[in-house]
C-alpha positions as CSV (number, residue, x, y, z in Angstrom):
1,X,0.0,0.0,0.0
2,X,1.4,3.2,-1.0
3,X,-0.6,6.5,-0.3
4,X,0.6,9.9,-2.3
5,X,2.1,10.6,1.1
6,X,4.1,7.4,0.9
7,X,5.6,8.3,-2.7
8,X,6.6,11.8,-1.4
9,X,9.0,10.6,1.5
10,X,9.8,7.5,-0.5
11,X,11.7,9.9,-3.0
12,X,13.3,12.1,-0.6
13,X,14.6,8.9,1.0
14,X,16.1,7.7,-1.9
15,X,17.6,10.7,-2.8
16,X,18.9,12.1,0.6
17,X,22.2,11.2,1.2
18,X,22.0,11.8,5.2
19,X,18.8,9.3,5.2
20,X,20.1,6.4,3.5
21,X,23.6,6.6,4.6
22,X,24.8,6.8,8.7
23,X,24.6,10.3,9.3
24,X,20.5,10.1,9.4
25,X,18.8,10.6,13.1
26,X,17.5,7.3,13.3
27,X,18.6,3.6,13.5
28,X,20.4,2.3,9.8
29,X,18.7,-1.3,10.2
30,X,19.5,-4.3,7.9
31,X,16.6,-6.0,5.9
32,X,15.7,-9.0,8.5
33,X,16.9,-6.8,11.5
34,X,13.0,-5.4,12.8
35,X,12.0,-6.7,16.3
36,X,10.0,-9.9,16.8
37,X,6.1,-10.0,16.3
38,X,3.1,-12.2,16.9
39,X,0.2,-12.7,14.2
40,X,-2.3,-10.7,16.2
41,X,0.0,-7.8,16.6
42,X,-0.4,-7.7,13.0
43,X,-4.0,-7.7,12.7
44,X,-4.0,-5.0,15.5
45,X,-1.4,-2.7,13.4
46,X,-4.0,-3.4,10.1
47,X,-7.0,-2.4,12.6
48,X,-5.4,0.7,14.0
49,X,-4.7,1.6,10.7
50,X,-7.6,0.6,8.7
51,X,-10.1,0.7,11.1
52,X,-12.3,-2.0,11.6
53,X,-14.8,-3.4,9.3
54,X,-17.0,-6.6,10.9
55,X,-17.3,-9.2,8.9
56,X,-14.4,-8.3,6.6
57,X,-10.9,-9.1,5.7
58,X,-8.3,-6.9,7.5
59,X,-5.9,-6.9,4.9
60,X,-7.1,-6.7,0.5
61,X,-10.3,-6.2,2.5
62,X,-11.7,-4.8,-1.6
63,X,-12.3,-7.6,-3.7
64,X,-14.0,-9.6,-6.3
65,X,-14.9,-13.2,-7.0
66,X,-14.5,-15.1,-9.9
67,X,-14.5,-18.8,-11.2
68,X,-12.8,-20.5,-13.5
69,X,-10.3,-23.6,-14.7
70,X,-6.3,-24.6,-14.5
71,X,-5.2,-26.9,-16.8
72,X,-1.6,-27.9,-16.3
73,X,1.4,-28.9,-18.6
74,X,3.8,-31.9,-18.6
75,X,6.7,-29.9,-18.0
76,X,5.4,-28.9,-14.8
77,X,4.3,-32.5,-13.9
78,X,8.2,-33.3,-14.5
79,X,9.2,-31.3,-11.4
80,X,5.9,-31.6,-8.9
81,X,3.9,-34.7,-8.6
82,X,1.2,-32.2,-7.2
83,X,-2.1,-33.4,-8.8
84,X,-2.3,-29.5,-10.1
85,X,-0.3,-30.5,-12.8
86,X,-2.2,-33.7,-14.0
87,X,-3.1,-32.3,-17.2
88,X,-7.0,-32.6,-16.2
89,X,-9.2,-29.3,-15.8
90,X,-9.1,-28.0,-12.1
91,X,-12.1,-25.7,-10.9
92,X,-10.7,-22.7,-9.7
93,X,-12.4,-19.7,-7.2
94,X,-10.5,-17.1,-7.4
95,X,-10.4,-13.3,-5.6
96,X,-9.1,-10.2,-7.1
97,X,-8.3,-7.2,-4.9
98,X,-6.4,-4.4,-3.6
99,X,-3.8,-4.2,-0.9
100,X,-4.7,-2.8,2.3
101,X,-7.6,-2.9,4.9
102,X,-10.1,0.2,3.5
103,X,-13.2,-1.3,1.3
104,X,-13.8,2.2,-0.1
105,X,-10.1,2.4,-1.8
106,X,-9.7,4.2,-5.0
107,X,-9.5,1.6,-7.8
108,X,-7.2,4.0,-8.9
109,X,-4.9,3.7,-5.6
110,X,-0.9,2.6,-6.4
111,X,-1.6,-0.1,-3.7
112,X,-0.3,-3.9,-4.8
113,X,-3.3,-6.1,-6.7
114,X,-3.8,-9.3,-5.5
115,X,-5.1,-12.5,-7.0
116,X,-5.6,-15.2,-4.5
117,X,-6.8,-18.8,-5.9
118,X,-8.1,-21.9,-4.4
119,X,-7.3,-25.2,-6.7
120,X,-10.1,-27.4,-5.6
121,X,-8.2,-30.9,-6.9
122,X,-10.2,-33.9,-7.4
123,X,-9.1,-35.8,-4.6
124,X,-10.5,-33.1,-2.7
125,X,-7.6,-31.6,-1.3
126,X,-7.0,-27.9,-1.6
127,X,-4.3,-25.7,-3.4
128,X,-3.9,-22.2,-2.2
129,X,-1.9,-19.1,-4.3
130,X,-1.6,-16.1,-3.0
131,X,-0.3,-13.3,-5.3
132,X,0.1,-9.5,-6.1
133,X,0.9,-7.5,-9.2
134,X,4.3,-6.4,-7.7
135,X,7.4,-8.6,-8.0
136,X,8.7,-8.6,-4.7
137,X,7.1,-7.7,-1.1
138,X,7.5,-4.9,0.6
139,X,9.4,-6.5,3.5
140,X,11.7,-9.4,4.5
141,X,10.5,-10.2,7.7
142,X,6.7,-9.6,9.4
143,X,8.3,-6.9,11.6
144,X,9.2,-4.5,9.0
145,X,5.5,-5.3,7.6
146,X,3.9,-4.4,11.2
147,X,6.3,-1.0,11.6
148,X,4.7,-0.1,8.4
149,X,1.4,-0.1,9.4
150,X,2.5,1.8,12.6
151,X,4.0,4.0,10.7
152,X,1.2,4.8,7.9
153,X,-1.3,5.2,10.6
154,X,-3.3,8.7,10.3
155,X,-2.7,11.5,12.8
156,X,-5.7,12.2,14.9
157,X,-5.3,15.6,14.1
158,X,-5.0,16.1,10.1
159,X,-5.8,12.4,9.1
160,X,-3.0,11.8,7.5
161,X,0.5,9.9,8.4
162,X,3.2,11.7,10.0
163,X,5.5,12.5,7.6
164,X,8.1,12.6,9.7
165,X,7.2,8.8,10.9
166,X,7.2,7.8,7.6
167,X,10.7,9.2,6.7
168,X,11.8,7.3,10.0
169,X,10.3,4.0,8.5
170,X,11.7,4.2,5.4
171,X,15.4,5.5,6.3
172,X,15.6,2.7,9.0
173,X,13.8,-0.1,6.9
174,X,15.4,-0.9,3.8
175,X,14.0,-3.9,3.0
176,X,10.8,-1.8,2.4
177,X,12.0,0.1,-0.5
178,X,12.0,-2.5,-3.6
179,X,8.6,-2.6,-4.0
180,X,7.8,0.3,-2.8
181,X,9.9,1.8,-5.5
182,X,8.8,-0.4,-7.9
183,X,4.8,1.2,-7.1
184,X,6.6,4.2,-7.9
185,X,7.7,3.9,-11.1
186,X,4.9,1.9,-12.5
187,X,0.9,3.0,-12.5
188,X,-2.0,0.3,-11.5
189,X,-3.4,-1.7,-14.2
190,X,-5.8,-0.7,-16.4
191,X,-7.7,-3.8,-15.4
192,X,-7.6,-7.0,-12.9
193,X,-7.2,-9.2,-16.4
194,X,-4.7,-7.0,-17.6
195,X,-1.6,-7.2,-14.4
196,X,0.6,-10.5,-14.0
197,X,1.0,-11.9,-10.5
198,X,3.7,-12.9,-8.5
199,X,4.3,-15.4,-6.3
200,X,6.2,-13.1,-4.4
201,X,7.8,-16.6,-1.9
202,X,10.0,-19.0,-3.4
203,X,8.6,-22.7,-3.0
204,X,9.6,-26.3,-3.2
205,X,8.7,-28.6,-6.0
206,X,8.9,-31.9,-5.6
207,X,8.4,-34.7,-8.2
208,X,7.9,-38.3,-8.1
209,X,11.4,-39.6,-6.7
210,X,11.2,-37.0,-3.8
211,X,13.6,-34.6,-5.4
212,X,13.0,-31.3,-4.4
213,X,13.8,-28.0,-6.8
214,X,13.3,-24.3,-5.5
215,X,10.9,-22.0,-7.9
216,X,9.0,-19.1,-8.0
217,X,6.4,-18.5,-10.3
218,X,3.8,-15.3,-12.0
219,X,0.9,-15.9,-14.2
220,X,1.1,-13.7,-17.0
221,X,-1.7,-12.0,-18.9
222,X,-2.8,-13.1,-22.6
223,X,-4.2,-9.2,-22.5
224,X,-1.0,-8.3,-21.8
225,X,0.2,-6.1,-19.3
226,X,-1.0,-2.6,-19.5
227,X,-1.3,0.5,-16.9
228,X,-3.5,3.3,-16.5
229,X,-2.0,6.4,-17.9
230,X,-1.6,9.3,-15.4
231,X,-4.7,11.0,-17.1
232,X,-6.6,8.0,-16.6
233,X,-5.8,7.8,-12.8
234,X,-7.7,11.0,-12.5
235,X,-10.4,10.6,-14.0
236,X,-11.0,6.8,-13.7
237,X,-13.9,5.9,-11.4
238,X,-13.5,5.0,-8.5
239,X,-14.5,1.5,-8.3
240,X,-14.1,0.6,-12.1
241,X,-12.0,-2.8,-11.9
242,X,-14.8,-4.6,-10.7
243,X,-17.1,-4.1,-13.7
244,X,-14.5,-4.1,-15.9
245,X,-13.9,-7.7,-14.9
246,X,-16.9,-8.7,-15.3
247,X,-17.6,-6.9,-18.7
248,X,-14.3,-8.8,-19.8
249,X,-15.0,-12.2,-18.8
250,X,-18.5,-11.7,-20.4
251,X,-16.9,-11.5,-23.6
252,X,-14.5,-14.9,-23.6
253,X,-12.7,-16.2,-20.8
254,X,-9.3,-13.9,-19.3
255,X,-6.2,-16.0,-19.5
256,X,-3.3,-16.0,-17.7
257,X,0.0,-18.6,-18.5
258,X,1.9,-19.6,-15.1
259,X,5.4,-19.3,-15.6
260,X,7.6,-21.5,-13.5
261,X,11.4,-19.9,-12.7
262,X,14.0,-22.5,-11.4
263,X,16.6,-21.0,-8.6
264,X,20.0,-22.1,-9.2
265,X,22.6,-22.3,-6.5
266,X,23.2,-19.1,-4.8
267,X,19.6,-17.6,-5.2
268,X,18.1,-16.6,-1.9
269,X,15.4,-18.7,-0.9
270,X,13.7,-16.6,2.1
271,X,13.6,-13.3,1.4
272,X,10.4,-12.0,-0.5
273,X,12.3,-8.6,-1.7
274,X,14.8,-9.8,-3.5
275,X,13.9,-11.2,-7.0
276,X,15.8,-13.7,-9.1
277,X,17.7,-12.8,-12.3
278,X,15.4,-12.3,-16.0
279,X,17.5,-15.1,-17.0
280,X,16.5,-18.1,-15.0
281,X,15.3,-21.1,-16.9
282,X,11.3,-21.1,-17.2
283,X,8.7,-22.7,-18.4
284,X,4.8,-22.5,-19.2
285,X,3.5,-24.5,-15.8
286,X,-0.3,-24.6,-17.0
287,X,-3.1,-21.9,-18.3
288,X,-5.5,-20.2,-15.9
289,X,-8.6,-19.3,-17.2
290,X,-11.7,-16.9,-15.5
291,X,-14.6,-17.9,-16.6
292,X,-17.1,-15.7,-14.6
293,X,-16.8,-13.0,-12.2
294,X,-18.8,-11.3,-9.3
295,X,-19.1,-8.8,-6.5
296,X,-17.7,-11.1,-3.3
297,X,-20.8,-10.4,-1.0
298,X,-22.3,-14.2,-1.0
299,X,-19.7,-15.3,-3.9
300,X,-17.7,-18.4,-3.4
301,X,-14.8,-16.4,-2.5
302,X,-16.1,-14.4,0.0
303,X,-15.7,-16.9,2.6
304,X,-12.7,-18.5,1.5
305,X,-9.2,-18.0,3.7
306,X,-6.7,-17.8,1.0
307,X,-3.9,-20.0,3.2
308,X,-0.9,-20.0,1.0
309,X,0.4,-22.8,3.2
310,X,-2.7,-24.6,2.2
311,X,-0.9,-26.9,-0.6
312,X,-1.3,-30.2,-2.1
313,X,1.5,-32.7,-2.4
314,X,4.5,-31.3,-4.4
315,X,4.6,-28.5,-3.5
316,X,6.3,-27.1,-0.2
317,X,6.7,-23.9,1.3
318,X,10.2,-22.7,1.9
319,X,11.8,-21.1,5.4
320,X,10.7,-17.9,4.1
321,X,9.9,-15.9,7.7
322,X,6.7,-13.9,6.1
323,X,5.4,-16.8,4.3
324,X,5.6,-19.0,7.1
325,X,3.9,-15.5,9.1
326,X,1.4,-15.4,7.0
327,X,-0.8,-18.6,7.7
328,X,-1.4,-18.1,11.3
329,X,-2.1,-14.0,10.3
330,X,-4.4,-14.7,8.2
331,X,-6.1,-17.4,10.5
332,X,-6.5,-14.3,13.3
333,X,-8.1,-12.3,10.8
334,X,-10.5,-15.2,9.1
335,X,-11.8,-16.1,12.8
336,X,-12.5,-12.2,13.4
337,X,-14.1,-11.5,10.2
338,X,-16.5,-15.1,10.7
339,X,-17.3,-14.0,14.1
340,X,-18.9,-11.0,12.7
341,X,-16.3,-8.5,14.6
């Protein structure tokens, strides 16, 4: 999530030597250095920023449903003897959104998009993805994540962050600034069907004989990828990706190709902001398509807790410290939501 605010002390972070070198007022920490936190700490930080909303997600708490089908390829089946890769038609409920915890956010906002999908496999196991439109996070442990929120909370006086908080933040969080620099430079989607996602964590697959290969994957758009233009940002409405979703998949099914990356010795394995080299070997893993899409109230999706450690057999998660974070997270905020709070 990154406000106008946010983009204004992002750049004079960058560019100020005194706050990205030593000779800043505040603590120079290394990516992975932030202090320990506990899942519901997190969910407080997205309350006490957000504000509450009962009976709704803390975090993407926008969204849309949609259905659709997965078909895999052999080349995936050759590395993961998941049964996502089988080759058959998987039914697929998926949720489209936008990063952070206000349901009335600009669809025009330069927040992450997310695309979250639940593989319902014919043995009747479950496999989870949980995606955004950036390709890394924006931090490399959940402490940095929580002093975020802290940090971008509004002033009870103007209703805005502190600037001065958020220059803090930034200048003493470094792992923060990849993606948040990467929202800088590049304008929301034009539409949901028209962003790739990425898988953000590097996972494990392994195939038949137990061997086990690190990859990271993003499902790219047959639309291509296209941004709104910064004329279209202001005059867009304000909750136009919805409809246009559903005014698209009305038409012929959206389609996105998953693209498989292999890591190669030396590639970090646990750190979300740091992405692997163009040039890893990759392959076409299997085609998504959307068939239909919906608001979320009483949709399939609505009710769903998009788990991304929810995974069938073949695929693994890695020691990653925010993916392994995020299951019990998202577990405080999917009993808070259900309980109607």
């Amino acid at each position: 999530m990154i406000s106008p605010t946010w983009r204004r002390h992002l750049a004079a972070a960058i560019v100020a030597p005194g706050l990205m070198s030593g000779a800043a007022p505040v603590r120079a920490a290394a990516a992975g250095s932030a202090p320990a936190v506990q899942p519901v700490q997190v969910v407080d930080s997205l309350e006490g920023t957000f504000g509450v909303h009962p009976g709704q997600r803390r975090n993407h708490t926008k969204g849309t449903c949609a259905i659709g089908e997965f078909i895999g390829t052999p080349a995936a089946a050759k590395l993961s003897r998941s049964a996502l890769f089988s080759g058959a038609a998987i039914e697929v409920v998926a949720r489209f959104s936008i990063a952070g915890g206000n349901p009335d956010a600009s669809d025009a906002t330069k927040n992450p998009r997310g695309m979250a999908l639940e593989f319902r496999l014919p043995n009747g196991s479950r496999q989870h993805m949980t995606m955004l439109n950036t390709p890394v996070f924006g931090a490399a442990n959940p402490g940095t994540f929580n002093d975020m929120l802290i940090a971008s909370r509004p002033d009870p006086n103007t209703g805005k962050p502190d600037p001065n908080k958020l220059r803090e933040f930034l200048a003493s969080h470094p792992d923060a600034l990849a993606q948040a620099q990467f929202l800088m430079k590049n304008n929301p989607p034009q539409s949901y069907a028209t962003a790739a996602y990425y898988s953000i964590h590097t996972f494990e697959f392994i195939d038949t004989s137990g061997e086990q290969r690190p990859v990271k994957w993003r499902f790219v758009p047959s639309d291509g990828e296209r941004e709104l233009t910064a004329d279209e940002m202001s005059s867009a409405p304000k909750d136009f990706l919805e409809q246009r979703l559903i005014e698209r998949v009305s038409k012929a099914p959206a389609r996105w190709d998953m693209l498989v990356y292999e890591g190669e010795p030396g590639d970090v394995l646990d750190n979300a902001t740091i992405a692997w080299p163009e040039t890893r070997k990759h392959f076409v893993a299997g085609t998504l398509n959307i068939t239909h899409a919906m608001p979320q109230k009483g949709a399939a999706c609505e009710k769903i807790n998009f788990d991304p450690l929810v995974m069938s057999d073949g695929i693994a998660p890695t020691t990653d410290p925010v993916l392994l974070f995020r299951s019990p997270a998202y577990a405080v905020s999917f009993v808070r939501r259900l309980s109607g709070k």
